[in-house]
Phi, psi and omega in degrees: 000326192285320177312305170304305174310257192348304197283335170281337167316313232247282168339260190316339168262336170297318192301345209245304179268008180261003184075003179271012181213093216267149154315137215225139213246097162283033155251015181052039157252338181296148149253112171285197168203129170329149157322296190230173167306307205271356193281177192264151162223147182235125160219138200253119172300065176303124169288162177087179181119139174151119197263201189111337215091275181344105157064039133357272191113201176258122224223107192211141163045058193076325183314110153273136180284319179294339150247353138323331183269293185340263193292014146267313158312330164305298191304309189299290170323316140345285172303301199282004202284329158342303176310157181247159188025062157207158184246144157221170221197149164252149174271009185190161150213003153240185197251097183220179203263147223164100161296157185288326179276287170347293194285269198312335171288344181290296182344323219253297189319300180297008194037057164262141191308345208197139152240139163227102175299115194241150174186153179264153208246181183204172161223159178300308133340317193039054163234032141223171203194138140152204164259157186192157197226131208264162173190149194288153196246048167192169173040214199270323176316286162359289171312306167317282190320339190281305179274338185296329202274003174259326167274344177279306195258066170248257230322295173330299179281321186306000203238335169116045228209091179315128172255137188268355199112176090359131151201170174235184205186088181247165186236167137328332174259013190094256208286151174277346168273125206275340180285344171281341167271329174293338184294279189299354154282355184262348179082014194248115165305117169243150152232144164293128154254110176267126172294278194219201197259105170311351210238352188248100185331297197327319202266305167341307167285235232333338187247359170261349176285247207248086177047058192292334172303310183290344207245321154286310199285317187302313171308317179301312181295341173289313199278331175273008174253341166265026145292290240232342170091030194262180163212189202181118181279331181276005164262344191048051197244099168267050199245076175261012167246013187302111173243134185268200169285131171275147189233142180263153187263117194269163174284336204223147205292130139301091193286199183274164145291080171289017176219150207264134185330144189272339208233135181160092154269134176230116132229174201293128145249341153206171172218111223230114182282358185287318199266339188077030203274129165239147177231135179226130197272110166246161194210126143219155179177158142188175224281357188252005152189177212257166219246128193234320179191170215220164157192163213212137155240183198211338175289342187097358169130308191310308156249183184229163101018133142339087200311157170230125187324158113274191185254121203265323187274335169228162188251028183205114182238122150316108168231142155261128179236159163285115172288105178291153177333176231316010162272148175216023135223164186237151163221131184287172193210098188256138135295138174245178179306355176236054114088041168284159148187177181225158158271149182239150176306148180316140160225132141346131151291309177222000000 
């Protein structure tokens, strides 16, 4: 762990005296001003921050999540800076305590076109992995947060990265995520980017390979820049023809998925005793998000399986599994986009 702190450690100050991460007052009270009329001004949210023990983030196998958003926020910043007619700003480049309120009011201040909150994930279970982009849930924010989020996590998946989706999150106060609700009382398009799961083997390869910060931060600065249509000579970078999706701005809050897949079956379709191979005919779905990952017990139930992708676009799969020694029966499982699930009835093995 220490070893690791020490190499981001290492990371963040060269980017910090090296001019690429210029001072930025986190207390959110300085006001800027754009370069120009026409420039973009953007600003990226590391999350987290705080020294004490406090507000960490999430924290598995050495990983701080506060820091891990620091020096992605460089890398990202770095990269779009690359770009023509955009200024861009951080709500932090140290490791200090920042409210949720702060950080969108430095936005509102510095007049940004954007916020983007970057941050790394966990699930309660640590049984899931992959990426997924939080996004305010009515009106043209909504629409905006939709399309940049269809180009961050296609940059996502292009890096190999299971993708969870688009979401929303509503609460008792409108959005349930607070830098996206401080945003939207502020009129500021915001999104969350959780890159991956710290806690989860799958995403683990991915953060033990080849310079995963940089890799992340570079993706990120891509997707705002074909959001905004920017380009970049020194990069040999165009996407001022970039069409994005088009999205309708709903009248009424888009809500989360609270309910477990309506549809979720298994039967047997061969069974091969030498190998002990069972093949199972499954069919999920349900109408309030698409179907994300699958698991088998062999126990009755006590335990599951690893998740396993589904095909999100279809509702009916062969999958095969290995029938372990005295078991004789299995039961499938489906996940839907919000880590909902169903059971499927017990099927005979043999």
């Amino acid at each position: 762990m220490r070893k690791i702190t020490r190499i981001i450690s290492i990371l963040l100050c060269f980017l910090i005296f090296s001019g690429n991460m210029p001072f930025v007052d986190s207390s959110a009270t300085a006001v800027a001003v754009k370069k120009s009329s026409d420039n973009v001004v953007v600003v990226i949210d590391p999350g987290h921050g705080g020294v004490g023990g406090t507000n960490e983030g999430a924290m598995y196998h050495g990983y701080i999540e506060k820091q891990l958003t620091l020096a992605t926020a460089a890398a990202m910043k770095q990269t779009l800076e690359q770009f023509e007619g955009v200024t861009v700003y951080l709500t932090r480049n140290t490791d200090v305590a920042m409210s949720l309120a702060d950080r969108a009011q430095f936005a509102k201040n510095v007049n940004a076109d954007f916020l983007f909150s970057l941050h790394y994930n966990a699930s309660p279970e640590h049984n899931i992995y992959g990426s997924e982009v939080w996004i305010p849930s009515r009106g043209n924010l909504y629409a905006k947060g939709y399309q940049f989020g269809t180009i961050m996590t296609a940059e996502l998946g292009v890096l190999g990265l299971y993708q969870r989706g688009i979401k929303t999150k509503v609460g008792s106060k409108g959005d349930y995520y607070g830098i996206i609700r401080n945003c939207t009382l502020r009129g500021i398009p915001s999104v969350i980017i959780e890159h991956c799961h710290l806690d989860h083997g799958v995403d683990l390869q991915f953060m033990r390979g080849n310079n995963p910060l940089m890799q992340f931060g570079y993706a990120d600065a891509i997707a705002v820049a074909k959001y905004f249509g920017l380009r970049s000579a020194s990069l040999g970078l165009d996407f001022s023809d970039y069409k994005k999706v088009s999205v309708a701005a709903p009248k009424n809050a888009i809500p989360h998925d609270t309910t477990p897949p309506e549809v979720c079956t298994a039967v047997k379709k061969s069974y091969h005793a030498g190998t002990r191979t069972l093949v199972l005919n499954c069919t999920a779905s349900d109408a309030g998000s698409p179907i994300l990952y699958y698991a088998v017990s062999f126990n009755g139930g006590a335990t599951y399986s690893v998740l396993m992708p589904w095909n999100r676009f279809a509702q009916n799969a062969d999958i095969t599994v290995k029938v372990p020694d005295g078991a004789s029966h299995v039961i499938f499982r489906a996940y839907n986009q919000y880590d909902e699930f169903t059971d499927a009835a017990p099927v005979l093995v043999n």
